[in-house]
C-alpha positions in Angstrom: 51.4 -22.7 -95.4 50.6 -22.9 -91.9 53.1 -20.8 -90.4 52.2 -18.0 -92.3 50.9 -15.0 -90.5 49.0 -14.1 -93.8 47.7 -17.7 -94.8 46.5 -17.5 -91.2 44.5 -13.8 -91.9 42.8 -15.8 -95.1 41.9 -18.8 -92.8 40.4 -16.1 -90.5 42.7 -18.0 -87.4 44.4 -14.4 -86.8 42.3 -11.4 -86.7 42.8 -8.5 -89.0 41.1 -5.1 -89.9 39.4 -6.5 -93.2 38.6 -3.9 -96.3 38.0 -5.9 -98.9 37.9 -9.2 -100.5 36.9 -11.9 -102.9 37.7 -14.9 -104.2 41.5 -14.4 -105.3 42.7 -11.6 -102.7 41.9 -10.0 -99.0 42.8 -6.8 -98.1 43.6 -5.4 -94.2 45.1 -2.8 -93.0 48.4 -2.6 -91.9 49.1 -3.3 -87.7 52.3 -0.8 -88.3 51.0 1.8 -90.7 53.9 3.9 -92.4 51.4 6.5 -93.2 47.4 7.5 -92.9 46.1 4.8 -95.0 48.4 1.4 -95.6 46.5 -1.3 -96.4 48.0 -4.6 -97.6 46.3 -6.4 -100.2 47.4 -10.4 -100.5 46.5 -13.0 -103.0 44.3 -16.1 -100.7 47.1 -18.5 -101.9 50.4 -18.4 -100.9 52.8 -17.1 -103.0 56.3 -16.1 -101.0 56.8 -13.4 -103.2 56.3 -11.6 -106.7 59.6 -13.2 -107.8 57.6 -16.5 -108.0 55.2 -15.8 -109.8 54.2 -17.5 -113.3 52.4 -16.3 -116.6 49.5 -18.2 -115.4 49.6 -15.6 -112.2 49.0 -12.6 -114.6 45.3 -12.6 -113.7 46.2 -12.7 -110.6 48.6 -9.9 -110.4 45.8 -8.3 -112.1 43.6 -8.4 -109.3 46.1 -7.6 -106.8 46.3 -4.0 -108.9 43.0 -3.6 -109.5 42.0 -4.2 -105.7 44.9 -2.0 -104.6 43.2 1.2 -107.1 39.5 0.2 -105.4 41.4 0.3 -101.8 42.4 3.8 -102.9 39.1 4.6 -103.8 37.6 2.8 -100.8 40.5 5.2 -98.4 39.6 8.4 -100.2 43.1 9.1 -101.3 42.2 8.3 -105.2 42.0 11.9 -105.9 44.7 12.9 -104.1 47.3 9.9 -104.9 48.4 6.3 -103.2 51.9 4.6 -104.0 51.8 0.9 -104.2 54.9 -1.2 -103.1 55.2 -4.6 -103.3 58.9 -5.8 -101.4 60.5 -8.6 -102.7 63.4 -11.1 -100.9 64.9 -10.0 -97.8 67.3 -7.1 -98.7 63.7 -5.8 -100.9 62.8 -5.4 -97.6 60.0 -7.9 -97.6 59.4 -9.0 -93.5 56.4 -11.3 -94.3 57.2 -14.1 -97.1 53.6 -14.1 -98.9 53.5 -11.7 -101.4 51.9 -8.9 -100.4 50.8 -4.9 -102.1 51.2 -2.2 -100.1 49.0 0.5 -100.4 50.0 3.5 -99.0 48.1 7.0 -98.8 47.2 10.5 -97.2 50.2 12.2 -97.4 52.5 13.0 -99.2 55.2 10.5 -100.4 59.0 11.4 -101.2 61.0 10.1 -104.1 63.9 8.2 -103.6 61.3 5.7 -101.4 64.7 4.5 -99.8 
Protein backbone atom coordinates (compact mmCIF):
# COMPACT_ATOMS: atom_id res chain seq x y z
CA UNK A 1 0.00 0.00 0.00
CA UNK A 2 1.41 3.25 -0.52
CA UNK A 3 0.36 5.15 2.42
CA UNK A 4 1.68 2.87 4.63
CA UNK A 5 4.40 4.05 6.90
CA UNK A 6 5.69 0.28 7.03
CA UNK A 7 5.27 -0.62 3.20
CA UNK A 8 7.30 2.57 2.95
CA UNK A 9 10.35 1.15 5.62
CA UNK A 10 10.30 -2.13 3.14
CA UNK A 11 10.61 0.11 0.01
CA UNK A 12 13.46 1.81 1.90
CA UNK A 13 11.45 5.43 0.97
CA UNK A 14 11.41 6.10 5.01
CA UNK A 15 14.41 5.47 6.92
CA UNK A 16 14.44 3.10 9.91
CA UNK A 17 17.03 1.55 12.40
CA UNK A 18 17.22 -1.90 10.45
CA UNK A 19 18.22 -5.28 12.53
CA UNK A 20 17.33 -7.80 10.50
CA UNK A 21 15.87 -9.05 7.42
CA UNK A 22 15.15 -11.43 4.58
CA UNK A 23 13.03 -12.20 2.11
CA UNK A 24 9.56 -12.47 4.04
CA UNK A 25 10.07 -9.97 7.00
CA UNK A 26 12.34 -6.69 8.12
CA UNK A 27 12.92 -5.83 11.47
CA UNK A 28 13.68 -2.05 13.08
CA UNK A 29 13.56 -0.79 16.03
CA UNK A 30 10.88 1.06 17.47
CA UNK A 31 10.99 5.30 17.00
CA UNK A 32 8.97 5.26 20.60
CA UNK A 33 10.45 2.41 22.50
CA UNK A 34 8.26 1.26 25.51
CA UNK A 35 11.31 -0.33 26.99
CA UNK A 36 15.28 -1.01 26.40
CA UNK A 37 14.93 -3.15 23.50
CA UNK A 38 11.48 -2.89 21.22
CA UNK A 39 12.05 -3.86 17.98
CA UNK A 40 9.23 -4.39 15.48
CA UNK A 41 9.39 -7.20 13.14
CA UNK A 42 6.87 -6.90 9.91
CA UNK A 43 6.18 -9.23 7.18
CA UNK A 44 7.48 -7.20 3.42
CA UNK A 45 3.86 -7.59 2.27
CA UNK A 46 1.13 -5.91 3.66
CA UNK A 47 -1.04 -7.53 5.70
CA UNK A 48 -3.32 -4.82 8.02
CA UNK A 49 -3.28 -7.12 10.71
CA UNK A 50 -3.02 -10.80 12.18
CA UNK A 51 -6.87 -11.03 11.98
CA UNK A 52 -6.34 -11.36 8.11
CA UNK A 53 -4.34 -13.64 7.86
CA UNK A 54 -4.85 -17.15 5.99
CA UNK A 55 -3.69 -20.91 6.42
CA UNK A 56 -1.43 -20.16 3.52
CA UNK A 57 0.15 -17.30 5.95
CA UNK A 58 1.23 -19.98 8.52
CA UNK A 59 4.81 -19.92 7.16
CA UNK A 60 4.70 -16.75 7.39
CA UNK A 61 3.59 -16.28 10.92
CA UNK A 62 6.36 -18.63 11.28
CA UNK A 63 8.87 -16.40 10.35
CA UNK A 64 7.61 -13.49 12.04
CA UNK A 65 8.27 -15.84 15.47
CA UNK A 66 11.20 -17.20 14.57
CA UNK A 67 12.77 -13.61 13.65
CA UNK A 68 11.24 -12.15 16.80
CA UNK A 69 13.32 -15.22 19.12
CA UNK A 70 16.73 -14.30 16.77
CA UNK A 71 15.93 -10.38 17.55
CA UNK A 72 16.03 -11.50 21.20
CA UNK A 73 19.07 -13.16 20.66
CA UNK A 74 20.45 -10.46 18.40
CA UNK A 75 19.30 -7.73 21.72
CA UNK A 76 20.93 -9.89 24.34
CA UNK A 77 17.78 -10.28 26.34
CA UNK A 78 17.32 -14.16 25.29
CA UNK A 79 18.67 -15.21 28.48
CA UNK A 80 17.02 -12.93 30.51
CA UNK A 81 13.41 -12.92 28.66
CA UNK A 82 11.48 -10.68 25.79
CA UNK A 83 7.53 -10.56 25.48
CA UNK A 84 6.21 -10.48 22.04
CA UNK A 85 2.92 -8.46 21.22
CA UNK A 86 1.32 -8.30 18.22
CA UNK A 87 -1.98 -5.53 18.48
CA UNK A 88 -4.78 -6.26 16.51
CA UNK A 89 -7.84 -3.65 15.33
CA UNK A 90 -8.03 -0.35 16.90
CA UNK A 91 -9.35 -0.90 20.52
CA UNK A 92 -6.17 -4.01 20.36
CA UNK A 93 -4.40 -1.01 20.34
CA UNK A 94 -2.83 -1.46 16.92
CA UNK A 95 -1.72 2.53 15.74
CA UNK A 96 -0.09 1.23 12.47
CA UNK A 97 -2.51 -1.04 10.21
CA UNK A 98 0.33 -3.57 8.77
CA UNK A 99 0.74 -6.30 11.02
CA UNK A 100 3.43 -5.93 13.02
CA UNK A 101 5.42 -8.11 16.27
CA UNK A 102 6.57 -6.31 18.91
CA UNK A 103 9.42 -7.37 20.57
CA UNK A 104 10.06 -6.00 23.71
CA UNK A 105 13.08 -6.58 26.25
CA UNK A 106 15.57 -5.46 29.11
CA UNK A 107 13.44 -5.12 31.82
CA UNK A 108 11.25 -6.49 33.48
CA UNK A 109 7.60 -6.79 32.20
CA UNK A 110 4.30 -6.77 34.51
CA UNK A 111 1.39 -9.10 34.01
CA UNK A 112 -1.85 -7.79 33.43
CA UNK A 113 0.15 -5.98 30.08
CA UNK A 114 -2.96 -3.58 30.26
Amino acid sequence: MSDCLFCKIVARTIPATLVYEDDLVVAFDDINPQAPTHTLVIPRKHVTSIAELEDSDVGLLGRLMLAGNLIGKLKGVADSGYRFVINTGKDGGQSVFHLHLHVLGGRHMAWPPG
